[in-house]
C-alpha positions, 0 to 999 in steps of 0.5 A, spaced: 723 516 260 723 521 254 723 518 247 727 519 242 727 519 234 733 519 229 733 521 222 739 521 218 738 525 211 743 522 205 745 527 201 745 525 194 741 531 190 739 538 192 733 538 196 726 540 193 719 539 195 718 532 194 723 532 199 719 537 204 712 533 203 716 526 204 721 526 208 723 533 211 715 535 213 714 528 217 722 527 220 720 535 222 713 533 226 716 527 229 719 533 234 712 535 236 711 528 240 719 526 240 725 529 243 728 529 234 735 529 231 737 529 224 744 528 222 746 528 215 751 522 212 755 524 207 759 518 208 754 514 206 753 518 200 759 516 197 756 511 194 753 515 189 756 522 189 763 521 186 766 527 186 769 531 193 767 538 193 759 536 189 759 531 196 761 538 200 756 542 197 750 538 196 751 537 204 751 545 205 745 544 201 741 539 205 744 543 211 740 549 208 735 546 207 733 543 213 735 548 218 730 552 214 725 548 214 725 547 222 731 543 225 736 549 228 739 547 234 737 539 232 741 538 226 747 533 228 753 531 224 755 525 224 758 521 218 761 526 215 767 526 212 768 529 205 770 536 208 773 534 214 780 534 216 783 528 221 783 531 228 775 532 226 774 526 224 776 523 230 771 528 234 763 526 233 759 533 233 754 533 238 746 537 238 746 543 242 740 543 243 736 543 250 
């Protein structure tokens, strides 16, 4: 049986490099002893971003960041729900990964 890890990245700042050497940096080498996803809730950081498009663009920022740092093709979205129109809502976003 294969194990799995599962790190959701809450999008609430620009990433900078606290991020990288607490979160990202771990969550990333967890992939070299595990079958790794990332997803990013937005939805769950309306808690704290009250404006729509600052939450839109904060979860391009995180995106970026991660997928620069290593996650491509492992980077999911699930709870995001600030840019998306209904039919999106309905549909979870599947890793295409392996």
């Amino acid at each position: 049986m294969t194990k799995r890890s599962l790190t959701g990245i809450k999008p609430t700042g620009i990433p900078h490099i606290a991020n990288y050497i607490g979160a990202i940096r771990p969550a990333l080498a967890l992939g070299e002893q595990y079958d790794a996803y990332y997803f990013i809730a937005d939805y769950h950081a309306l808690t704290t971003v009250k404006d729509r498009q600052a939450l839109i663009d904060l979860t391009y920022e995180v995106a970026a960041a991660w997928l620069a740092m290593g996650s491509a093709g492992r980077l999911m979205r699930y709870g995001c729900r600030a840019g998306l129109g209904e039919a999106d809502r309905a549909r979870p976003t599947r890793p295409t990964h392996r």
